[in-house]
N, C-alpha and C positions, 0 to 999 in steps of 0.2 A: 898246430902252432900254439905255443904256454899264451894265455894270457899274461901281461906286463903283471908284475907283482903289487903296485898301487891301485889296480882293478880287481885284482881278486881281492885285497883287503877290504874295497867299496862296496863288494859285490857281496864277501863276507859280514860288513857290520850290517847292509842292508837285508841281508837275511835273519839277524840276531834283530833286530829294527821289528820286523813283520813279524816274528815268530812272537816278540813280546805284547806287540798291538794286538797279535790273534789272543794272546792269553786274557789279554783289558779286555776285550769284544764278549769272550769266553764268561766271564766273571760280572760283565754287566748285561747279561742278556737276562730281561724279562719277560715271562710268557704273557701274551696278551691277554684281553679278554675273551672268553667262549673257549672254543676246544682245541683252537691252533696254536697246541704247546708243542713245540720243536721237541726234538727228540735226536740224541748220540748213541752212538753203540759203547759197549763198556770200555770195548779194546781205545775208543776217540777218547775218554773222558780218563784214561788213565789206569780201569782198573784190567784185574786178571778175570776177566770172562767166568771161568770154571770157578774159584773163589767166591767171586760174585751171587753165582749160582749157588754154590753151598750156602750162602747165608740167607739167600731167599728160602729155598729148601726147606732151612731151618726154623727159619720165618714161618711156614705154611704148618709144619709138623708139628711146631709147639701150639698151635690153638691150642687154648684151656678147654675142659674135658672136666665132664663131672664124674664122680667114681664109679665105677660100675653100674651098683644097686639103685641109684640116681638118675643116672641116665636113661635107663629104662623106660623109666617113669618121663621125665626132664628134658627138653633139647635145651643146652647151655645158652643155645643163641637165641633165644626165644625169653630177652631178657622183661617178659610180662613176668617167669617167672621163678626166672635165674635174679633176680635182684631181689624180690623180697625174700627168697632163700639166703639170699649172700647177706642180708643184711637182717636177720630176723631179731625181732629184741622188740622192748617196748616201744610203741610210738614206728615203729618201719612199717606202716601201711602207706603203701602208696599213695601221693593227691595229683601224679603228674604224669603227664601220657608215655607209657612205654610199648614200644614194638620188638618182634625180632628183627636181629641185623642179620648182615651177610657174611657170608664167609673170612676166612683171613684173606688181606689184600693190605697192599702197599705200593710206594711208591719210592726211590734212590734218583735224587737230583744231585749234580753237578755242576758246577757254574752255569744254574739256571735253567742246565737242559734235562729232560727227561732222558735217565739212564736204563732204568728197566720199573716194569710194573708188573706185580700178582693180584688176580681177581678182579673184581669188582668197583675199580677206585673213586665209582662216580657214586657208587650206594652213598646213600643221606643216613646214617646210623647215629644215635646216640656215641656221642663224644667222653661223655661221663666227666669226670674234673677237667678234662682238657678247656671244660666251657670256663673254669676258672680263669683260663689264661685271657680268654678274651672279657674276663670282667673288668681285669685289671688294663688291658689295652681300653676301657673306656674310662678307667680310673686316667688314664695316662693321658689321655684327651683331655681330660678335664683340669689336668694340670699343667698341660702345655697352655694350656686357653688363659690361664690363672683364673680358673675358677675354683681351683684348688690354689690357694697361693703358698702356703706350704705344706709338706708332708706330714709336718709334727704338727700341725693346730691339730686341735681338739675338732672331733665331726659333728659335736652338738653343737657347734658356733656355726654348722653349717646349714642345718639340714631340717626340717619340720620335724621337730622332736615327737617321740610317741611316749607313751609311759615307760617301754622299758629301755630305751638310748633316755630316758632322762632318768633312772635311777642313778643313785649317788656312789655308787659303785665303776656306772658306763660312762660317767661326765668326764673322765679324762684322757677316754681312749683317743687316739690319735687316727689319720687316715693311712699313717705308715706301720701301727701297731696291725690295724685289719688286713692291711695288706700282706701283711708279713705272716699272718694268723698266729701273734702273740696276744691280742687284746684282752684276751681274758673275760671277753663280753658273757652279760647273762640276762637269760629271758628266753622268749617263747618265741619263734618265727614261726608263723602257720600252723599253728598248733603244733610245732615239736621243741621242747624243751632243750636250752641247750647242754643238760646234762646226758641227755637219752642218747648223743649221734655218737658212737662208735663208743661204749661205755667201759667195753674193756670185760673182763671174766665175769666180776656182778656188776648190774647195769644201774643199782644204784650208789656205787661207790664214790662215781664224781658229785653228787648232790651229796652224798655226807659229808663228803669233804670239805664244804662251803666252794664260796665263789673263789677262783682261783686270782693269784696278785695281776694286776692290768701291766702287760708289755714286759714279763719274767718267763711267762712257760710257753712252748710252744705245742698247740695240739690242733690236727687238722681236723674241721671242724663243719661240714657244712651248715649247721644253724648260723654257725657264725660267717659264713661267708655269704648267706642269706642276709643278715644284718646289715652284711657293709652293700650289696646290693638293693636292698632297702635304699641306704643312704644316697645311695649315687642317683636310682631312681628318684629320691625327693630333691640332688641338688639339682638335676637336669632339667625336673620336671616335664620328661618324656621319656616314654617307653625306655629302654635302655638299648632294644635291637634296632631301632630306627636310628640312634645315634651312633652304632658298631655300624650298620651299612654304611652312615652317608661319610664317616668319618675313618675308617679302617677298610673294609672288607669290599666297597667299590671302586678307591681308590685300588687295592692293589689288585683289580679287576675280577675277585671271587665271583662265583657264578649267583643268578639267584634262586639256588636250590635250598640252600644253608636255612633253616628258620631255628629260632630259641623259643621254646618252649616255658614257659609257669606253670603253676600250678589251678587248679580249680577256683583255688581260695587267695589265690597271691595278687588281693588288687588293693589298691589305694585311691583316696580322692585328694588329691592337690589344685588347689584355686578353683575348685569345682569341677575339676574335671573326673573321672573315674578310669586309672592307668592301671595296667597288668604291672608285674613285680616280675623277673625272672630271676629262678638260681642259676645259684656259681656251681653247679655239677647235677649227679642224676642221681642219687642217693635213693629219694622220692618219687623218682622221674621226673619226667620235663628237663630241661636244662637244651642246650645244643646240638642241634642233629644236623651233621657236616659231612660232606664226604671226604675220601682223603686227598685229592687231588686240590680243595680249598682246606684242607690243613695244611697242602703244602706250600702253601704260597703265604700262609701264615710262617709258615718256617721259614720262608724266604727272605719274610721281612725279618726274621730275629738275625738272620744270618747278614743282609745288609744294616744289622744296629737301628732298623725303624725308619729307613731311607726305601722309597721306590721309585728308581729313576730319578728323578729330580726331585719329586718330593719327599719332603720330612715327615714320614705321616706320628711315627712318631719319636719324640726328642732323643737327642743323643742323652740330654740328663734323665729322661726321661727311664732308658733302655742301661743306664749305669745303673739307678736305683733297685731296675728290675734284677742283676744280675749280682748284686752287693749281698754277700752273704747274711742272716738272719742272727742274731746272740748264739739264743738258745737252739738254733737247729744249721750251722756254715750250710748244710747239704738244700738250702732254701732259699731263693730272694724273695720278689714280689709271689704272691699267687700267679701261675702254676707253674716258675720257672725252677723248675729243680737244676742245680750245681752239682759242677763234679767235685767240689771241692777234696781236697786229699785224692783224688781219684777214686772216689769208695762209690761212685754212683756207677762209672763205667771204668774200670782199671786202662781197661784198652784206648781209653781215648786222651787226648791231652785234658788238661784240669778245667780251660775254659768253655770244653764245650758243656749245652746244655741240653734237658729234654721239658716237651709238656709231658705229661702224664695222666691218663687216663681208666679208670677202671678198667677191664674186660683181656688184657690192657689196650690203652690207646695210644702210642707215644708219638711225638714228630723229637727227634735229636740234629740236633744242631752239632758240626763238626765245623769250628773256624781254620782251622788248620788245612783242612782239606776240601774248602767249599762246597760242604755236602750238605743236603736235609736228606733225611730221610723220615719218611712215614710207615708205622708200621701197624695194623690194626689185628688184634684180636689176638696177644698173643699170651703168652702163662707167663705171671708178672717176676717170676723164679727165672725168666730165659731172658729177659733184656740186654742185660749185661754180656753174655751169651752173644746175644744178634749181632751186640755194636761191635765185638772183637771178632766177629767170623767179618763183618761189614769192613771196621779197618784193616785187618790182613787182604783185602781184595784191593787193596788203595797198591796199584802198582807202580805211582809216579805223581 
């Protein structure tokens, strides 16, 4: 016997009802703290299985690889001394702890759940500029707090000035100039000059040139992202990683494996106290050593806009500034959210997703369109673009 046809219409919108609640459910599910992170198969989260698979594959094949004659000699991942090779020039001695990492490994989330992993995801490795990203989420703390009350003040009305944030050159830089790595800052962080970092064919070209215009050029720079870490260290007046746990990385229940790294030399005394300094990346060494399964949860928060679960950890104006493209560089916001802007960063992806970025490489890419993060560790900085479009062709629904 038919069902009456006012029943099955009931019984139809209560199906379209449910199927949309599972999709909410889907979309706000956070993994907890520790290791019970749920987990879907590809076919539940939408994608094509085999797809899928290829761009893992892809993932695992592109690890960067030193040329031949190098290798030999070299293991790439044995970045004690793959980095001061990759960075050789005046002033690239190391002052900050490096180890080797692990192999390629990653991680493809979908509305929160884990979709598939390669390797290693719980390895603690050197993050490299990804640790940029989390300077700037303490920057962003400090400005929900209004300890930063705007972006555009000047950082020497903030911060126990040294001699070189007080030369008459650094007095106007802003805390959105540094953020954006336009400042044009100059001087010395821990003994490397800011003309020495990534110099370019001759290493003393950028000191011939004089000091560059403040908040005109854009050059990525770790001295300079040293400085505004500097800064943030004298506004805080504590550690910088103490106030990333108790304000970012516990909240959105990261493990506590993660530790940040200084340098030998990277300390300061404020009100008497004697604090460590950390960098914004591993240039040097030291900087952020994460694994990727709490980079993913980093990515989780870019992907809820700085919301987890109920809390704001951080601001929605907050997470618009980070995402606001740069003058002189669109493909930029805050440190280290790189834009798709034009699509030149990932063709395959829509324009608003974004990625961290890390040496070696290290990326988490944010896809709003499709609820994804993905983490992907170690892979040849030439294939990214690569991963994301073999990644989105596997988006089956």
């Amino acid at each position: 016997m038919s069902a009456p046809l006012p029943l099955l219409k009931y019984v139809a919108s209560a199906a379209i009802f449910l199927a949309g609640t599972a999709l909410v459910c889907a979309a706000d599910y956070l993994p907890p703290r520790g290791e019970g992170w749920a987990t879907h198969t590809p076919r539940q989260e939408g994608f094509d299985p085999a797809k899928l698979k290829s761009a893992i594959d892809f993932a695992i094949a592109s690890e960067p690889k030193f040329p031949p004659e190098l290798a030999k000699a070299v293991d790439v991942r044995d970045l004690r001394l793959a980095i001061p090779l990759q960075f050789a020039g005046p002033f690239s001695d190391p002052i900050g702890p490096l180890k080797p990492h692990a192999p390629a490994n990653g991680i493809v989330i979908r509305h929160g759940y884990i979709v598939a992993e390669w390797g290693d995801t719980q390895a603690v490795d050197m993050a490299n500029s990804v640790t940029k990203t989390f300077l700037s989420a303490v920057a962003g703390v400090a400005f929900d707090r209004h300890m930063i009350r705007d972006v555009d003040d000047r950082v020497i009305d903030y911060v126990q000035p040294t001699p070189d944030f007080a030369l008459e050159h650094n007095r106007p830089i802003t805390w959105d100039q540094m953020l954006r790595q336009t400042s044009g800052w100059i001087g010395t962080m821990w003994g490397k000059p800011w003309w020495a970092d990534r110099p370019g064919k001759n290493p003393w070209d950028e000191l011939a040139a004089g000091p560059p215009p403040v908040g005109q050029q854009w050059k990525y720079s770790d001295v300079r992202v040293n400085a505004l870490a500097l800064a943030l260290t004298s506004l805080w007046k504590r550690p910088l990683p103490e106030v990333l746990r108790q304000y970012v990385m516990d909240p959105i229940g990261a493990s506590p494996d993660w530790h940040w790294e200084g340098y030998d030399n990277s300390w300061v005394t404020i009100d008497g106290v004697r604090i460590p300094v950390v960098p914004g990346g591993g240039h040097w060494g030291g900087g952020m050593f994460i694994s990727a399964r709490d980079m993913a949860r980093m990515g989780l928060l870019s992907l809820n806009n700085g919301r987890w679960g109920d809390r704001q950890v951080l601001s929605d104006a907050w997470i618009r500034l980070s995402k606001t493209p740069t003058g002189p560089n669109p493909g930029y916001g805050y440190m280290n959210w790189f834009l798709n802007t034009g699509r030149k960063l990932a063709p395959a992806a829509r324009e608003d997703s974004v990625m961290f970025i890390g040496n070696g490489d290290n990326i988490v890419f944010t896809d709003y369109q499709h609820d994804i993060v993905a983490v992907v560790r170690w892979i040849d900085d030439a294939q990214k673009a690569e991963f994301v479009r073999l990644l989105e062709s596997s988006v089956a629904g």
